[in-house]
MDTraj code that builds the backbone (N, CA, C; nanometers):
import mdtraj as md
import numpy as np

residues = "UNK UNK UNK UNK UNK UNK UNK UNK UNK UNK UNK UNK UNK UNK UNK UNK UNK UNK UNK UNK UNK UNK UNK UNK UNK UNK UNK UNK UNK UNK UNK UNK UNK UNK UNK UNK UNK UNK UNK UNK UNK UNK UNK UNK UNK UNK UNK UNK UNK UNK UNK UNK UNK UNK UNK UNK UNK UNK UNK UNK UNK UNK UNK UNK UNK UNK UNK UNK UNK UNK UNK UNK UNK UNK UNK UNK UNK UNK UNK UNK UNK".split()
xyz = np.array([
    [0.0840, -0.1189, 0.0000],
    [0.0000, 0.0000, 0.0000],
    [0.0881, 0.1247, 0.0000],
    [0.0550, 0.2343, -0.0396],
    [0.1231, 0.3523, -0.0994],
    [0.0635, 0.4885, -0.0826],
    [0.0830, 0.5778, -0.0156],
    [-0.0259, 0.6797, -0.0571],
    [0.0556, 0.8550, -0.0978],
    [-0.0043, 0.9042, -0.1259],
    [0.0233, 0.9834, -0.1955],
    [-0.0716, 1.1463, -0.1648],
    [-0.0238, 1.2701, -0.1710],
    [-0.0981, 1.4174, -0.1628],
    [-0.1558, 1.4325, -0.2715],
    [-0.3236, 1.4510, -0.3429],
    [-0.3213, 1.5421, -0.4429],
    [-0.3785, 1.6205, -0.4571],
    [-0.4213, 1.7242, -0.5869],
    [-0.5266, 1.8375, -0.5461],
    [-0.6347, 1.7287, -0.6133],
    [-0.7758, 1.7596, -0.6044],
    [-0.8627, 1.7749, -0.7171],
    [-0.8256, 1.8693, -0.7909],
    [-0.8031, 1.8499, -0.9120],
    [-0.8269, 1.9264, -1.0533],
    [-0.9691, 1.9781, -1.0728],
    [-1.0424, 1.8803, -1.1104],
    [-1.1182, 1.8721, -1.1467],
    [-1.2278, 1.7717, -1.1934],
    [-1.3467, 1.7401, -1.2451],
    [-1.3900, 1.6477, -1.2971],
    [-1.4365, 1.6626, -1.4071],
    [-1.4146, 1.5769, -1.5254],
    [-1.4271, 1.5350, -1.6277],
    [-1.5323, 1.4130, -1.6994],
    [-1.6510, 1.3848, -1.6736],
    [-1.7813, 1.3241, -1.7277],
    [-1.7410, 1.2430, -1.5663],
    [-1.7102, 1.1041, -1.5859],
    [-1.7289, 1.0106, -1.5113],
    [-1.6311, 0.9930, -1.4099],
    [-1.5217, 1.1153, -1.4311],
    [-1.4161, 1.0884, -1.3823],
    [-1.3484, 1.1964, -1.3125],
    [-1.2571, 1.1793, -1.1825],
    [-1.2054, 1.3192, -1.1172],
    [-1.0614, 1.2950, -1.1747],
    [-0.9741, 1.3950, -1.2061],
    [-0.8518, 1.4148, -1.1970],
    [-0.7953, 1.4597, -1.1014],
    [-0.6960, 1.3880, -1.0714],
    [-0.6321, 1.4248, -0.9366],
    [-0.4821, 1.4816, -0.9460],
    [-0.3910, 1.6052, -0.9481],
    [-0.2582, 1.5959, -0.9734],
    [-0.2033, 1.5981, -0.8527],
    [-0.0932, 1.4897, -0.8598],
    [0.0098, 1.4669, -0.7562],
    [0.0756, 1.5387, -0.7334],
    [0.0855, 1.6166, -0.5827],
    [0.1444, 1.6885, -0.5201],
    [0.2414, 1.6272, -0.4659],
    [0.3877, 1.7525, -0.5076],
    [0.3601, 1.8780, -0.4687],
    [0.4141, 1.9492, -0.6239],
    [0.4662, 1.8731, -0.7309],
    [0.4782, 1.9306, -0.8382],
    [0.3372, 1.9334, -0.9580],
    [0.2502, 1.8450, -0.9297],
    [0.0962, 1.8683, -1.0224],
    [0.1580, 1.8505, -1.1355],
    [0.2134, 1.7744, -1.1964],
    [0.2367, 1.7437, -1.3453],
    [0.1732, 1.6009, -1.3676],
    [0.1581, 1.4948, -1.2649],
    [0.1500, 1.3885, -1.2844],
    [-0.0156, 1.3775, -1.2433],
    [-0.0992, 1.3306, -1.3459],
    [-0.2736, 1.3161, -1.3133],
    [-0.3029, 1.1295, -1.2392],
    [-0.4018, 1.1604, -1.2147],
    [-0.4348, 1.0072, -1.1431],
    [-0.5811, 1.0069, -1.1521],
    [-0.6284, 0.9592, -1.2633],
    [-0.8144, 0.9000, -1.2761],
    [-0.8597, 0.8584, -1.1736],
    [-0.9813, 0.8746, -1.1412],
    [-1.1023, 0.8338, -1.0493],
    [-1.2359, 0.8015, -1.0602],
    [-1.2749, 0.7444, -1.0778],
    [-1.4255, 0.6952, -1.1077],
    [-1.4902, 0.7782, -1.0305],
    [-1.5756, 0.8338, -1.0667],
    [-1.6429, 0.8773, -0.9838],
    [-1.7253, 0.7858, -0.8817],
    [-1.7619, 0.7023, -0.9005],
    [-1.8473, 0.5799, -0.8451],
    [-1.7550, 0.5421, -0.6996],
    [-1.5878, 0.5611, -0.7353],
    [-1.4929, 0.5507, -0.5982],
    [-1.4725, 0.6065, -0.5192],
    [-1.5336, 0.7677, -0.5814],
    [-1.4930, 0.7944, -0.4970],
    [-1.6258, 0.8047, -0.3324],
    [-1.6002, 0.7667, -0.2329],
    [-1.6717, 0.7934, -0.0931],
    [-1.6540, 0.9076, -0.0429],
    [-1.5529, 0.9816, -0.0242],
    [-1.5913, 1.0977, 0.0590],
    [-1.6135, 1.2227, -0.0220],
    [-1.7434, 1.3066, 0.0240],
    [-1.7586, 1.4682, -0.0917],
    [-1.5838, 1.5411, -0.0826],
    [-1.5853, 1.5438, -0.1943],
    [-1.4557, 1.6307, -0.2793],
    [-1.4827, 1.7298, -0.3154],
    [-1.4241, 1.8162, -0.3440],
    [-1.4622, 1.9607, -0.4741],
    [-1.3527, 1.9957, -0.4988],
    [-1.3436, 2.0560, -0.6169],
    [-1.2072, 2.0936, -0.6820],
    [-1.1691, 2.1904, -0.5887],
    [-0.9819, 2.1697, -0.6220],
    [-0.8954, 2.2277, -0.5001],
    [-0.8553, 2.1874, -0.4149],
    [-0.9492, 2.0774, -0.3312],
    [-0.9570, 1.9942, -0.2428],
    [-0.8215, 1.9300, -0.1872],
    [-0.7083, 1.9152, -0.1214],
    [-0.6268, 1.8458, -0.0730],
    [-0.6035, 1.6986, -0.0169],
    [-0.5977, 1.6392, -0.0785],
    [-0.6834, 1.4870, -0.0052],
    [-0.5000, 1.4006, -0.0066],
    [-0.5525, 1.3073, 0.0291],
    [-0.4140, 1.2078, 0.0834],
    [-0.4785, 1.0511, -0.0251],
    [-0.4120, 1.0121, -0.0895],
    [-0.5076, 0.8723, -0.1893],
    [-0.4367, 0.8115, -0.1278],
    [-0.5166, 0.6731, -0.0610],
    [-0.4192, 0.5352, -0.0810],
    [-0.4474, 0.4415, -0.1568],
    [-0.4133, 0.3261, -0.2349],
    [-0.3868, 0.2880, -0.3147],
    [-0.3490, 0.1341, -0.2470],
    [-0.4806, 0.0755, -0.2088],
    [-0.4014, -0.0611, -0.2114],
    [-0.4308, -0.1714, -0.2729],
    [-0.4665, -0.1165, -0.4080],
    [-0.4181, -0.2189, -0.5016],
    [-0.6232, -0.2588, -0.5204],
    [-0.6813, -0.2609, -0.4732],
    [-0.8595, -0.2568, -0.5459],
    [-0.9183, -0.1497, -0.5015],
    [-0.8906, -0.0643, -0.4155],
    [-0.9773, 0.0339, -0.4001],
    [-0.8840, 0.1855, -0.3475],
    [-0.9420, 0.2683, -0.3725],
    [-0.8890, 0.4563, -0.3323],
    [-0.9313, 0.4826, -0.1693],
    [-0.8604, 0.4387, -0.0581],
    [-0.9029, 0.5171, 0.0781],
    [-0.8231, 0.6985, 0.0157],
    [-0.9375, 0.7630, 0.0681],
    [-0.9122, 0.8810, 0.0259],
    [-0.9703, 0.9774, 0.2055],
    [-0.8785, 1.0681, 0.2145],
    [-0.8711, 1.1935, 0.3354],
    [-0.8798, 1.3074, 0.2947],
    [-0.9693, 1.3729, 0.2616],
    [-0.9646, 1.5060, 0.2493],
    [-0.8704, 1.6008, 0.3794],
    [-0.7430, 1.6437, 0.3296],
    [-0.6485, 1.7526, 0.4379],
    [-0.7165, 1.8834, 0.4300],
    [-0.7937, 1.9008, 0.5220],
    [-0.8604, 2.0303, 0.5404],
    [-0.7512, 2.1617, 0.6208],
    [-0.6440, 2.1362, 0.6571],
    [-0.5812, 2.2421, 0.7043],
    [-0.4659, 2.2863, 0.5639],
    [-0.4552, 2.1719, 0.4559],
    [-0.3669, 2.2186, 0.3729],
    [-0.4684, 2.2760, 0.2781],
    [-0.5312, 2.2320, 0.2127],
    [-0.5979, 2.2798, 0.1538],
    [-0.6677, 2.4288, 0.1759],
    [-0.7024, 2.4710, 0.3259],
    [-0.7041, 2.5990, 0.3565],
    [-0.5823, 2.7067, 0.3731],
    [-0.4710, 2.6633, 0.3836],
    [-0.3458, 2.7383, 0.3765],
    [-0.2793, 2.7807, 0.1761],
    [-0.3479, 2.6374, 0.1632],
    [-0.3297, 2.6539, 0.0383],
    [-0.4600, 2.7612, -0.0753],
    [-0.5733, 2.7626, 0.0007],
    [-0.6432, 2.9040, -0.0824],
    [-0.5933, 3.0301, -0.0223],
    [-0.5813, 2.9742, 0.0715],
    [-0.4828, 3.1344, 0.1642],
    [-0.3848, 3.1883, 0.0626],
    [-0.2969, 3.1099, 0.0419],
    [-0.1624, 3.1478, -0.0615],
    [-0.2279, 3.2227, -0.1758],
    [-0.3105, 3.1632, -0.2016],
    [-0.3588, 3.1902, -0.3540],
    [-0.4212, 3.3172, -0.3700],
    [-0.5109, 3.3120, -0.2377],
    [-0.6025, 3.4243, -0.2612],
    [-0.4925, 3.5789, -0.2128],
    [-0.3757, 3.5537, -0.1486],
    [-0.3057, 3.6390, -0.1272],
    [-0.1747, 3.6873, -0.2219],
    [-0.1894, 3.5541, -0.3093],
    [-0.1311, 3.5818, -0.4909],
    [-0.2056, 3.6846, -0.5211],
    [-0.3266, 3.6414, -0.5421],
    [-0.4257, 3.7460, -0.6467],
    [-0.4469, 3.8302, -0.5692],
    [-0.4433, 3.9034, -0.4134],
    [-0.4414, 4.0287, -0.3977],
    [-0.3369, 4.1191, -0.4716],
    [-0.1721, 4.0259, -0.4531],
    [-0.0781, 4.0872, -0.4892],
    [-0.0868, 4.1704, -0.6153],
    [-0.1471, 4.0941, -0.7231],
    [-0.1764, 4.0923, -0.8595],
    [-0.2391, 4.2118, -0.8807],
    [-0.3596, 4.2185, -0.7793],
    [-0.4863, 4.3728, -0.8101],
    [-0.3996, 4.4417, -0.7919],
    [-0.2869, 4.4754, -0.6688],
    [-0.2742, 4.5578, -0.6055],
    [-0.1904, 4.6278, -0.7060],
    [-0.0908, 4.5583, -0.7999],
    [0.0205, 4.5821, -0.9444],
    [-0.0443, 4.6530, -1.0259],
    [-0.1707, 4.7025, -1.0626],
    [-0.2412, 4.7364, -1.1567],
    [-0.2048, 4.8816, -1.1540],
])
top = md.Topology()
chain = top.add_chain()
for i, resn in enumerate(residues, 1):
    res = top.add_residue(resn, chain, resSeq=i)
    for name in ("N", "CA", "C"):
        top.add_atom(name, md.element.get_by_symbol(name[0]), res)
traj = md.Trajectory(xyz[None], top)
């Protein structure tokens, strides 16, 4: 068993994309049907992987540090104008 950080991307018809953190280049499919716990894009979750099924953790403190960052990117951004 193996597990791994990723964001939600997004979802795509039947399926979530997940990129592996902490560089997001590498995607990882999801059935939607697997997945058990509510997700939404952005989301920080922990996948494990043991081999028939996705235990999946939504990280609610990274994932909030991590819109923090972001949303304090895009202040930076207005503020340049």
């Amino acid at each position: 068993m193996s597990y791994h950080n990723y964001t939600l991307d997004r979802f795509d018809g039947e399926y979530a994309i997940f990129l592996k953190r902490p560089e997001e280049t590498e995607q990882l499919l999801i059935h939607r049907s697997d997945i058990v716990v509510p997700v939404k894009e952005g989301d920080i979750v922990r996948i494990e992987d043991n081999g028939i099924t996705y235990n999946m953790n939504v990280l609610h403190e990274e994932t909030n540090a991590q819109k923090a960052r972001i949303q304090q990117l895009m202040k930076q951004l207005r503020e340049k104008k």
